[in-house]
C-alpha positions as CSV (number, residue, x, y, z in Angstrom):
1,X,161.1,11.0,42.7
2,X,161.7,12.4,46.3
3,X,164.9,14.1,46.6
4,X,167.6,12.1,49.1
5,X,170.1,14.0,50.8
6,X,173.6,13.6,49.2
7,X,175.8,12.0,51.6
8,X,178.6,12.5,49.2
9,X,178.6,16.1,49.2
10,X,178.0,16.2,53.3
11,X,174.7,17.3,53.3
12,X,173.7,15.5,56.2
13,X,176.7,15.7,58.2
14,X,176.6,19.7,57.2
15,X,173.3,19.6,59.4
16,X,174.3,17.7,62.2
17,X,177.6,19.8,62.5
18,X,175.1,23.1,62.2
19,X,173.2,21.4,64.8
20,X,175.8,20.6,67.4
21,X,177.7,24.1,66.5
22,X,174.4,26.1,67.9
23,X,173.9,23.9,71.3
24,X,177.9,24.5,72.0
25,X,177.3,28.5,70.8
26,X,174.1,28.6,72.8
27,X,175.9,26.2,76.0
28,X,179.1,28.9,76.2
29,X,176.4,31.8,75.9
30,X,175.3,30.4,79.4
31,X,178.5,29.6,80.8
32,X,179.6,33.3,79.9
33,X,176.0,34.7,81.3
34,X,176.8,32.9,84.5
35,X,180.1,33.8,85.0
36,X,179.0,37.1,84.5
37,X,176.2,36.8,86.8
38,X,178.8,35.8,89.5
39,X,181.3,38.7,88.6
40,X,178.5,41.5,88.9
41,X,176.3,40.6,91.6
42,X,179.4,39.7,93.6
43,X,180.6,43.2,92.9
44,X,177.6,44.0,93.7
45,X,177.0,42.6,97.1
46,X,180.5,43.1,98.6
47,X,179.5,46.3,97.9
48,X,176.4,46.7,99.6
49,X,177.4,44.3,102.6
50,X,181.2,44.6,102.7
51,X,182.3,42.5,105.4
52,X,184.1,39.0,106.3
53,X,183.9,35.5,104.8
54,X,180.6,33.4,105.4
55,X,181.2,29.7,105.6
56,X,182.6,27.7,102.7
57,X,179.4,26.1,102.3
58,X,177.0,29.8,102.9
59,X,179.4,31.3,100.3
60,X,179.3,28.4,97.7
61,X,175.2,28.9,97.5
62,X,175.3,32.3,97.4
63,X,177.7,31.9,94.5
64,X,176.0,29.6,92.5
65,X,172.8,31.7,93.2
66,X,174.7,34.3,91.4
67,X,175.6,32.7,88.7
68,X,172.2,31.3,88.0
69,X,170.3,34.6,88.2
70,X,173.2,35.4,85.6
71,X,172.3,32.0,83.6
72,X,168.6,32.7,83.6
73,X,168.5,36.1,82.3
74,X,170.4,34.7,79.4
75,X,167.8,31.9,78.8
76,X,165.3,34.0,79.6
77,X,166.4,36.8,76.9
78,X,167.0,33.6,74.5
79,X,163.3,32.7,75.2
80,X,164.1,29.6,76.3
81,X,161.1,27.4,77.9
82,X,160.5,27.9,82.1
83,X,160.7,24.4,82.5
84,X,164.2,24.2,80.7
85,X,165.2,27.3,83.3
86,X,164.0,25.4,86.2
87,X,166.0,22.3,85.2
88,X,169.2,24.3,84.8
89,X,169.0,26.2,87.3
90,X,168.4,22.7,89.9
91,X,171.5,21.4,87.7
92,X,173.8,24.6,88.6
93,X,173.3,23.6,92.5
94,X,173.0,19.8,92.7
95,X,177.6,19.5,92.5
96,X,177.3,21.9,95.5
97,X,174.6,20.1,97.7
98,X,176.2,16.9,96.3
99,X,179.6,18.2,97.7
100,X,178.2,19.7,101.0
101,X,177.8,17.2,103.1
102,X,181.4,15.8,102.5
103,X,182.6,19.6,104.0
104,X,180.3,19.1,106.9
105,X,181.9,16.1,108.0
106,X,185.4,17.3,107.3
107,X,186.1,15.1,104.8
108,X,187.0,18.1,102.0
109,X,187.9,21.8,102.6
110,X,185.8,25.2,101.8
111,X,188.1,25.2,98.7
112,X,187.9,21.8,97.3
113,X,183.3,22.3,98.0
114,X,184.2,25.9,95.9
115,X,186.5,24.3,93.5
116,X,184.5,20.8,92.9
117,X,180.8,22.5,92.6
118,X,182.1,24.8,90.1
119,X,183.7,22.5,87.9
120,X,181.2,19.4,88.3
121,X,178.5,22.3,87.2
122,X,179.8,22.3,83.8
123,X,179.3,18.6,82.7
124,X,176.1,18.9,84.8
125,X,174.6,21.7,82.5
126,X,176.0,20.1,79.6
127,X,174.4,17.0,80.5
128,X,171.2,19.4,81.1
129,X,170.9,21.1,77.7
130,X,168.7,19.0,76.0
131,X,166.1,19.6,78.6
132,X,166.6,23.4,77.9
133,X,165.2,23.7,74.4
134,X,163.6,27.3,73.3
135,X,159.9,28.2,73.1
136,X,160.1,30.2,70.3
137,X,162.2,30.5,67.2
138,X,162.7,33.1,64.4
139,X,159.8,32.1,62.4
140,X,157.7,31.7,64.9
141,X,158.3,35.1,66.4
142,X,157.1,36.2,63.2
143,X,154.0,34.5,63.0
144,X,152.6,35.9,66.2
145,X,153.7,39.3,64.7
146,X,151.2,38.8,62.0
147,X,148.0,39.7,61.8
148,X,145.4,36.6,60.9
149,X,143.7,36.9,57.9
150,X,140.1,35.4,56.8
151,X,141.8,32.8,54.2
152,X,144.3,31.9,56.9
153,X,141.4,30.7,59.3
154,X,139.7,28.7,57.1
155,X,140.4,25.3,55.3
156,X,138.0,24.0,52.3
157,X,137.7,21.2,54.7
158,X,135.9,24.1,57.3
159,X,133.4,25.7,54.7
160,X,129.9,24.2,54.9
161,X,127.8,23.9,51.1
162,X,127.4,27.9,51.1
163,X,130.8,28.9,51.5
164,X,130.4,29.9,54.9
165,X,132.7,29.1,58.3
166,X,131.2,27.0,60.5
167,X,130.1,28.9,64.1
């Protein structure tokens, strides 16, 4: 008789809480990575090229640019697939080239294009994280770690009448 998991004791809701607890730990890891990203390369370039204001609009992509070379080096250092990197990173600037156009007509300020990007890029990447699962876990780490053995290359499915692998 297969075991079923106990509902009455949570199992299954013990999982899915696990489950959810990890994408919000691993989402804030980002969020932090990318507000760091902004913090120390803005640092950073003000001072290499002190100097005035660029546009709203200049200054909103440079930003973002910031904060998702910040963002990737997390997911990067997470090991995190380059396809789910891609997909955040396009995420991270799609409020701001959403928003652009509506400062170029004068419709919104440099503030409000600032101020909207940055808080529409939140639901955006957590809309996103799905798409941003890892390459590697743990275990799997582990596996390419190890070195293959003779058993572990061959099934009794593989071995021909004498015992041998096939070539």
């Amino acid at each position: 008789m297969a075991s079923q998991p106990n509902t009455a004791t949570g199992h299954e809701t013990s999982h899915y809480a696990r489950r959810h607890l990890r994408s919000l730990l691993e989402y804030l890891g980002m969020v932090a990575a990318m507000l760091a990203g902004m913090v120390i390369l803005g640092l950073i370039r003000d001072l290499v090229a002190p100097g005035p204001v660029l546009r709203a609009d200049v200054e909103a992509i440079i930003m973002a640019s910031e904060m998702v070379i910040g963002m990737s080096a997390w997911m990067v250092a997470r090991r995190h697939a380059w396809r789910g990197i891609v997909v955040m990173s396009a995420v991270m600037y799609l409020p701001f080239l959403i928003l652009a156009p509506l400062f170029w007509v004068g419709t919104i300020s440099g503030d409000v294009l600032a101020a909207g990007g940055h808080l529409l890029m939140l639901p955006a990447m957590a809309l996103a994280m799905p798409l941003t699962h890892r390459t590697r876990g743990p275990a799997e780490r582990l596996r390419l770690t190890e070195a293959p053995t003779m058993e572990a290359g061959a099934s009794s499915a593989d071995l021909g009448a004498t015992g041998e692998q096939p070539r």
